[in-house]
N, C-alpha and C positions, 0 to 999 in steps of 0.2 A: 064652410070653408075649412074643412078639416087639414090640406096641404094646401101651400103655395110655395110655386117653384119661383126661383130668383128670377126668371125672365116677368112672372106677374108682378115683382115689387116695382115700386117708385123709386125711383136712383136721382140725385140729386148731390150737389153740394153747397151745402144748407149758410158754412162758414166755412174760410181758405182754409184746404187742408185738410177739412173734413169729409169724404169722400162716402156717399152710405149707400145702404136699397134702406126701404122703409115699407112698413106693413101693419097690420093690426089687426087681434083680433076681436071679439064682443064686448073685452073690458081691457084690453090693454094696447100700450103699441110700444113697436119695435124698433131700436135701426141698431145694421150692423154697419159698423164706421171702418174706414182703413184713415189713418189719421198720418198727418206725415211729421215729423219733430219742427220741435218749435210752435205748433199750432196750437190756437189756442181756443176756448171757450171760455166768453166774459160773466160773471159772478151777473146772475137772476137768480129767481124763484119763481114759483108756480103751485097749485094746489096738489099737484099729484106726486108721488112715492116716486124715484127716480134708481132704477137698482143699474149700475155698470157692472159690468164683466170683463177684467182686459184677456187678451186671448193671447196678444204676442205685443210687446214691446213694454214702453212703461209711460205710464201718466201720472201727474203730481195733478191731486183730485184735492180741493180744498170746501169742507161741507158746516157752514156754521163757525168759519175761523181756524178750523182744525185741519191742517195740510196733511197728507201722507202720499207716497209713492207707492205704486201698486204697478205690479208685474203680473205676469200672466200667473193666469187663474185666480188674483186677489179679485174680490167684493166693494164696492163702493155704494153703500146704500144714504141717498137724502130724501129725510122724510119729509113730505109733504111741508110745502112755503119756505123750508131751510135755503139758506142764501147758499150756490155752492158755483163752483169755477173747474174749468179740467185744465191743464196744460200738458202736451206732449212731450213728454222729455227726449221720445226715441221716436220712430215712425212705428206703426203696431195695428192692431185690430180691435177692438172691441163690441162687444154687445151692450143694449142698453133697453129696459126697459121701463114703462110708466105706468101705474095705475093711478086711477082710473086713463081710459085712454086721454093723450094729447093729441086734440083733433086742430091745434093750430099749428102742427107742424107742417111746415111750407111744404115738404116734399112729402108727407103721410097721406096716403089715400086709402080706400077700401076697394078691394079688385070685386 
């Protein structure tokens, strides 16, 4: 599966607000989110590496207690089992990836 086009992802909205496609490949998975302000993601963990990307707008990402706002083109990287949270400050986009893949995401499939 060296390309997949946006019609082969999974689309889904996972939590209000968070609006994605979702995909994956042999060892990772993807979503790209369009997120609206104010929305939110509740502080979990999980085993795998969790890297954000924001693309346009801003998120106040909180990873192990440590808050910061990130704007486009900041990095938000929680290592593996870190307690971490997002909150949208603006409406925006971002990318987000996990290694190894997260195969319980409600909305991830493999095409």
């Amino acid at each position: 599966m060296p390309f997949i086009s946006p019609g082969d992802m999974a689309a889904g909205e996972p939590l209000p607000g968070w609006k994605g496609r979702f995909f994956r490949s042999e060892s990772m998975s993807f979503a790209h989110y369009a997120f609206d302000a104010g929305s939110s993601i509740h502080e979990h963990h999980h085993p795998n590496e969790e890297v954000w990307i924001v693309v346009e707008g801003e998120l106040e990402v909180t990873i192990d207690g440590v808050t910061q706002t990130a704007g486009p083109g900041a990095v938000a990287v929680a290592p593996p089992d870190a307690r971490h949270s997002v909150r949208a400050r603006t409406s925006g986009s971002a990318l987000v990836a996990n290694h190894p893949v997260r195969r319980e995401f409600p909305h991830d499939r493999a095409r």
